[in-house]
LORO-150375 format. One record per residue: residue number from 0; residue in three letters; x, y, z of N, C-alpha, C, O in turn. Coordinates in steps of 0.02 Angstrom, whole numbers, plus 32768, in hexadecimal, padded with zeros to 4 digits. Example, Ala and Ser with C-alpha at 12.3 -4.5 7.8 and 13.67 -1.06 7.14 Angstrom:
# residues 2
REC;0;ALA;8294;7EE4;8186;8267;7F1F;8186;8294;7F5B;8186;82C8;7F5A;81A7
REC;1;SER;8282;7F90;8162;82AC;7FCB;8165;8285;8002;818A;829E;8039;8192
This chain:
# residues 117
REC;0;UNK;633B;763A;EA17;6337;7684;EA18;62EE;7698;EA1A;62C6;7679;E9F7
REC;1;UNK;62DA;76C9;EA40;6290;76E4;EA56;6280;770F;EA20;6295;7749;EA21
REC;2;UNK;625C;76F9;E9F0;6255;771D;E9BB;6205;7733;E9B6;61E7;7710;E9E0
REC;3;UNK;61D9;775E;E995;6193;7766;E999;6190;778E;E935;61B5;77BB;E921
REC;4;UNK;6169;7775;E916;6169;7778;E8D5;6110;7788;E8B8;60E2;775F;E8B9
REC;5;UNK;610E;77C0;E8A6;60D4;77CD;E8B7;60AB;77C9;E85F;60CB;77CE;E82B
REC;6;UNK;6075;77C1;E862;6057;77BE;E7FC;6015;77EC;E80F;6002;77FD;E847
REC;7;UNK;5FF8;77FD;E7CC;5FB9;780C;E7C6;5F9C;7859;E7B2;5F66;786C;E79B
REC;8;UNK;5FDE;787F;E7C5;5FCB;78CB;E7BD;5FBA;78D3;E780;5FBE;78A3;E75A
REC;9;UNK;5FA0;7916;E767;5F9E;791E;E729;5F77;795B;E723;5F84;7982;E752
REC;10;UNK;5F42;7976;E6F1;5F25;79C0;E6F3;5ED1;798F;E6E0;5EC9;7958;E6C5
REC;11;UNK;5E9A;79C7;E6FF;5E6D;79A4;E6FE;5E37;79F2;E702;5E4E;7A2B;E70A
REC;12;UNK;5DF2;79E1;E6FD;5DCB;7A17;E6ED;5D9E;7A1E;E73E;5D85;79EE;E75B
REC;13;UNK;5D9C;7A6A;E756;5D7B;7A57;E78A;5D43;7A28;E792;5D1D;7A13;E766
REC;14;UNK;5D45;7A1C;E7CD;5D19;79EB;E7BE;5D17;79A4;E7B4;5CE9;797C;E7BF
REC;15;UNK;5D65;7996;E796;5D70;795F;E790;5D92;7920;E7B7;5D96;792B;E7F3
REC;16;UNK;5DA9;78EB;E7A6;5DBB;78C6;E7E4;5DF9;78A9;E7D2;5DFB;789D;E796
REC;17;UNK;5E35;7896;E7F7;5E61;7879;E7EF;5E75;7856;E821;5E66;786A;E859
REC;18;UNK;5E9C;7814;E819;5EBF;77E0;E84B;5F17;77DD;E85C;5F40;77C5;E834
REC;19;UNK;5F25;77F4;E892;5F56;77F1;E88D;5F7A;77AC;E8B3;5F63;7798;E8E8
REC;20;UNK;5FA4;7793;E89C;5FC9;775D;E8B5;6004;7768;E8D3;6023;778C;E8AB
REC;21;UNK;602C;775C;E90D;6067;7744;E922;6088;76F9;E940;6081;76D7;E972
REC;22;UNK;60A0;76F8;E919;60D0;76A9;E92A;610D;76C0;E970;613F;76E4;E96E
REC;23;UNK;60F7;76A5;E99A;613D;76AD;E9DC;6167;766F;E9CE;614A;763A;E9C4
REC;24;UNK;61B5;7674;E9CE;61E5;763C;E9D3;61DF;7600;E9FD;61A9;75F3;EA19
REC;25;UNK;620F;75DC;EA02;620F;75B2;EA3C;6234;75D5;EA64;6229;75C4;EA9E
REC;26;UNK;6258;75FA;EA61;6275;761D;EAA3;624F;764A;EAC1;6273;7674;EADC
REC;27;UNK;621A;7653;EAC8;61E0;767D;EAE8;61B9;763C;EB04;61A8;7607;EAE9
REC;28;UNK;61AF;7659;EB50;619F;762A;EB72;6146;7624;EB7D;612A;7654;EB97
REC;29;UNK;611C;75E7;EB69;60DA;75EB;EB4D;60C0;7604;EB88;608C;761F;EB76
REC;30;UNK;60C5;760B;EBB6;608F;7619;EBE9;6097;7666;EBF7;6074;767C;EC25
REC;31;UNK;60BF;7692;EBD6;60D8;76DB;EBC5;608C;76F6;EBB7;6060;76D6;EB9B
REC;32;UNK;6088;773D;EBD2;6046;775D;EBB7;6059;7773;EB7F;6093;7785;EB75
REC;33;UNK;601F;7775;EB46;6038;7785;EB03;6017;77CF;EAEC;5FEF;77E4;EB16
REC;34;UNK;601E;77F8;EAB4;6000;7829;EAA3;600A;7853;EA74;6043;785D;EA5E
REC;35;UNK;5FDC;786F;EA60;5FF0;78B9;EA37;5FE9;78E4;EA48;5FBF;78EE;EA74
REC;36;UNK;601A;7921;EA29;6033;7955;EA2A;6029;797A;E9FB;6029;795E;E9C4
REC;37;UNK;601D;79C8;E9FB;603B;79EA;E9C6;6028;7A16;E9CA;5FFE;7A29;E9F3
REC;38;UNK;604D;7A41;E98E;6072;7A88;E987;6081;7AAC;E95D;60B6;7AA8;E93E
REC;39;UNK;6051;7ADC;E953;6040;7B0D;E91C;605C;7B3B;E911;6055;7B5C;E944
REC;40;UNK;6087;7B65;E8DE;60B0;7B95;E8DB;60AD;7BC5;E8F8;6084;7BF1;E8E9
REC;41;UNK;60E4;7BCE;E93C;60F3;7C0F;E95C;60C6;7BFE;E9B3;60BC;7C28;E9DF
REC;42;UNK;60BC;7BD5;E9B4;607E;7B97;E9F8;60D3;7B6B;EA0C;6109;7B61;E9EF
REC;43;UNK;60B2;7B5D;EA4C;60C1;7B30;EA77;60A5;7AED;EA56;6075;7AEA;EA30
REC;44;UNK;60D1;7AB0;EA71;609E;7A6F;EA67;607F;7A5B;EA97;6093;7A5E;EAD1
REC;45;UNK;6053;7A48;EA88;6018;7A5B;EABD;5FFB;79FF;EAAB;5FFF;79DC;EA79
REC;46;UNK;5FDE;79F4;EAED;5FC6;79AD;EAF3;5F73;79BC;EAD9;5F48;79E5;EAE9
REC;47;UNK;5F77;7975;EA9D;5F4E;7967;EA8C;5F14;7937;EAA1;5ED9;7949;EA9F
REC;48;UNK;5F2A;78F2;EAB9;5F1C;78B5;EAD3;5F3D;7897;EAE8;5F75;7894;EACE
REC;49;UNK;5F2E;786E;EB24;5F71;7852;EB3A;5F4D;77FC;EB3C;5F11;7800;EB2F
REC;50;UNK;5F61;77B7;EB49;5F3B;778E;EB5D;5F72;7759;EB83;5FAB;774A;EB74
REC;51;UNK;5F47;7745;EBB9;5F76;7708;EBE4;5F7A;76BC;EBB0;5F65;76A8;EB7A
REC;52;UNK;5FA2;76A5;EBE7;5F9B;764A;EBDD;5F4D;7635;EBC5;5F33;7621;EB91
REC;53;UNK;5F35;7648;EC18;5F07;7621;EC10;5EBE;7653;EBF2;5E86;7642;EC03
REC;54;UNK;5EC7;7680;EBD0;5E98;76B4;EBB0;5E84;76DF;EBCC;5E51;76F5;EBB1
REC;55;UNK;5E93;76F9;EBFA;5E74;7744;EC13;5E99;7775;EBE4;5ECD;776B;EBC6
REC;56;UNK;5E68;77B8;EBE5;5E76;77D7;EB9C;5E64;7820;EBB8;5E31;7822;EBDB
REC;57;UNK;5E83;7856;EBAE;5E90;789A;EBBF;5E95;78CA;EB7D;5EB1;78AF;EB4E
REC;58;UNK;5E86;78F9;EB76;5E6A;790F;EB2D;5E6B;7964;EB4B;5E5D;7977;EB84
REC;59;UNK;5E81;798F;EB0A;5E87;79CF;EB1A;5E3B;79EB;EB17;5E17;79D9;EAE8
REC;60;UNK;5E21;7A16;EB49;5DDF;7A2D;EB30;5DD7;7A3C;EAD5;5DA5;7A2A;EAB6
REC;61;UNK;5DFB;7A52;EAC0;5DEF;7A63;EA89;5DF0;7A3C;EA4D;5DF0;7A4C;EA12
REC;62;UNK;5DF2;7A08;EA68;5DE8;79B6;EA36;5DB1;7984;EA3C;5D96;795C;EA16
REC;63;UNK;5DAA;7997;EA80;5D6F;7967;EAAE;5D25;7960;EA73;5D12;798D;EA4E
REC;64;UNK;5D12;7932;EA78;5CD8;7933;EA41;5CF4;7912;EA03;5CDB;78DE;E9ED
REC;65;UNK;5D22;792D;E9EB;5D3A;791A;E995;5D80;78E2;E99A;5D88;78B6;E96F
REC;66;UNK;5DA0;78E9;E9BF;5DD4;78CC;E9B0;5DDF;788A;E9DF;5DE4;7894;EA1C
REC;67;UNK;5DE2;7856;E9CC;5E02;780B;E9FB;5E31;77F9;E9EB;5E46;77F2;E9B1
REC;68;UNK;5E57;77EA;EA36;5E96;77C9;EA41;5E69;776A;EA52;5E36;7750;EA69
REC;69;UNK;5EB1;7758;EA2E;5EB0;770F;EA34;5EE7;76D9;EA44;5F1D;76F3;EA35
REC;70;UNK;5EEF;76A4;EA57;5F3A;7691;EA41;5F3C;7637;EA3C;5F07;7623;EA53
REC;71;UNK;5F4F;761C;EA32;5F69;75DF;EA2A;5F9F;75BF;EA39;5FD0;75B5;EA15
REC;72;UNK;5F99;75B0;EA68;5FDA;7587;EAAD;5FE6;755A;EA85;6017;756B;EA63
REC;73;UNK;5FD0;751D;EA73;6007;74F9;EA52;602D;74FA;EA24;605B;74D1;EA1B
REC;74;UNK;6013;754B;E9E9;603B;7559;E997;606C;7589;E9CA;60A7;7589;E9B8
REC;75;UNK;6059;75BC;EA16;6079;75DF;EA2E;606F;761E;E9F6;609B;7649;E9F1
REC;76;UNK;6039;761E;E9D3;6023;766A;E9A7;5FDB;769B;E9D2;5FB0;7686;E9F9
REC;77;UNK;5FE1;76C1;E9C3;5FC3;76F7;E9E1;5F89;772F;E990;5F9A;773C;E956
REC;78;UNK;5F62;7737;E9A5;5F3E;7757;E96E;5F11;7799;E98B;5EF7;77A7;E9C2
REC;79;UNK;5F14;77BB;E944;5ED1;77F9;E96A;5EA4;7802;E93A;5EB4;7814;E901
REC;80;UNK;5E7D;77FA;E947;5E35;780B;E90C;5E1B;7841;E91B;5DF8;784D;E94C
REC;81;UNK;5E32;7874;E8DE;5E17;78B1;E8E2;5DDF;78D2;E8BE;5DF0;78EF;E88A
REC;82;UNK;5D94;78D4;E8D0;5D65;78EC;E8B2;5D49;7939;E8B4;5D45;7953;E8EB
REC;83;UNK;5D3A;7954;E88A;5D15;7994;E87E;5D43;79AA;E88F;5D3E;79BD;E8CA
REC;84;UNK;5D8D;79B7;E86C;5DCF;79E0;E851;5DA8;7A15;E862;5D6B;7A14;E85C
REC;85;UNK;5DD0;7A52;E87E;5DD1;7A9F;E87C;5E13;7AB0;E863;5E46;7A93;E875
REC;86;UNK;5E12;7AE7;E833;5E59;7B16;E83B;5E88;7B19;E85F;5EC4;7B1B;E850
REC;87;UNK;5E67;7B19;E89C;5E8E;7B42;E8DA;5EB9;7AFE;E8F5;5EEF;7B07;E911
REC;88;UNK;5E9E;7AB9;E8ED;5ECD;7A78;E8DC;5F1F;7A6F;E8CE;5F4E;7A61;E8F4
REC;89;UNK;5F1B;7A7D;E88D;5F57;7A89;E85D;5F85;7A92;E896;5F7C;7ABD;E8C1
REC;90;UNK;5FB4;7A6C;E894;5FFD;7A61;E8B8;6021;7A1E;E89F;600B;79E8;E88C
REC;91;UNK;604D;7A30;E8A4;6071;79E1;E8C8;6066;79AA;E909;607E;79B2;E942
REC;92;UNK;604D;7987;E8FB;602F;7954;E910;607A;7929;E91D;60A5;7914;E8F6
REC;93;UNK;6074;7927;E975;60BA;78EE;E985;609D;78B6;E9B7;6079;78C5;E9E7
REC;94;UNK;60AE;7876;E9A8;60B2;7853;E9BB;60E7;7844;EA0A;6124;7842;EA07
REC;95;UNK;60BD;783A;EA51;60FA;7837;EA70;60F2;7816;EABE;60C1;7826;EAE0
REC;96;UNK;6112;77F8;EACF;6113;77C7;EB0F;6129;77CD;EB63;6162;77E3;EB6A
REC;97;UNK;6117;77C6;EB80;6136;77DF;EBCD;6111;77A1;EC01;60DF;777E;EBFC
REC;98;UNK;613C;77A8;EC28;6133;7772;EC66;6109;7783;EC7F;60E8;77AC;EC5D
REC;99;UNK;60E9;7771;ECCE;60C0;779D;ED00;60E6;77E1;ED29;60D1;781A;ED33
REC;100;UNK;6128;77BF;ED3A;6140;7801;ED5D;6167;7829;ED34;6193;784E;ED4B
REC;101;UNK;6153;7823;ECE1;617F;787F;ECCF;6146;7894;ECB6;611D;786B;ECA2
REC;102;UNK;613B;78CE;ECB2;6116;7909;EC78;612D;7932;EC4A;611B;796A;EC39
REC;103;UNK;615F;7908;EC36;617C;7928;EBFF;6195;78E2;EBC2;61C6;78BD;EBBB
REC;104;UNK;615D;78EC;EBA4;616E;78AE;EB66;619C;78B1;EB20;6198;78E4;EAFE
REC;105;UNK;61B9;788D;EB10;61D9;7874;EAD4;61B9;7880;EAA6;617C;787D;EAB1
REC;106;UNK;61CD;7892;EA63;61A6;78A7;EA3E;61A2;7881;E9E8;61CD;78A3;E9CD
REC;107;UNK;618F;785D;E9BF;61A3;783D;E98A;61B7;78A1;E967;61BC;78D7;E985
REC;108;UNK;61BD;7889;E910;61D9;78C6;E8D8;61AC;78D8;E8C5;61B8;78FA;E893
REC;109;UNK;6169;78D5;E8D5;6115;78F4;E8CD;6106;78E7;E88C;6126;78C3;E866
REC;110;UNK;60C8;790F;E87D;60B8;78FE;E839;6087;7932;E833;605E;793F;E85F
REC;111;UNK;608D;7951;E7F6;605E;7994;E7FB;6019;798C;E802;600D;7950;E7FC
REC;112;UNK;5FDC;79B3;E80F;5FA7;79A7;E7E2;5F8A;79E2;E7FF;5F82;79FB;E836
REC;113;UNK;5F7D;79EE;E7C0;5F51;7A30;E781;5F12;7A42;E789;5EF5;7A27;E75A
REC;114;UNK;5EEC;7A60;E7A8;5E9B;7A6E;E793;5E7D;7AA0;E76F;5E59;7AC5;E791
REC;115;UNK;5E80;7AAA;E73B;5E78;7AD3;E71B;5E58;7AD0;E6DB;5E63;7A9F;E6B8
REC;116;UNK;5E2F;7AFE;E6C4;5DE9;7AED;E695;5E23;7B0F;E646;5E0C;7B10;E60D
C-alpha cells in the first residue's frame, strides 16, 4: 500500500528552524517526484518544493533562500529544511508524490508547523 508518513512539525520562534521528515512506502514507486505541500487556514495547498530522482529541485518563490528540499533514494525518505521561519509559514505541511506525467500529487496526513513568537 502507497503510504507517505510525514514527522517534524511543531511551533517554533520566528526565525527559527525546523526539519521535516517523510518516509514513502514501498508501494510508491522510487523514481516518483517527491514533495511538499501546504496549507494554511482558509488557502489553497500550494506547492512548496518539489524534487526528482535524480535531484533537480523547484521551490515556491516564497521559500527560495530559506528552505531545502532533499531526499534519499535508497531509505525512499524525502526532507525539508526550513530556515528563518516567518509567520506567514504556519500551515500544514504535506508530504506528497507524483510521476512525470500527472500534476496532481498524493498527499501523506501532514503535520502542522507553527511560527509564532
Amino acid at each position: 500500500q502507497a503510504q507517505l508518513v510525514e514527522s517534524g512539525g511543531g511551533l517554533v520562534q520566528p526565525g527559527g528552524s525546523l526539519r521535516l521528515s517523510c518516509a514513502a512506502s514501498e508501494g510508491i514507486p522510487r523514481k516518483n517526484i517527491l514533495g511538499w505541500y501546504r496549507q494554511a487556514p482558509g488557502n489553497q495547498r500550494e506547492l512548496v518544493a518539489e524534487i526528482t530522482y535524480i535531484g533537480t529541485t523547484t521551490y515556491a518563490e516564497s521559500v527560495k533562500g530559506r528552505f531545502t528540499i532533499s531526499r534519499d533514494n535508497a531509505e525512499n525518505m524525502v526532507y525539508l529544511q526550513m530556515n528563518s521561519l516567518k509567520p506567514e509559514d504556519t500551515a500544514v505541511y504535506y508530504c506528497g508524490h507524483r510521476n512525470i506525467y500527472s500534476t496532481q500529487p498524493a498527499w501523506g496526513q501532514g503535520t502542522q508547523v507553527t511560527v509564532s513568537a
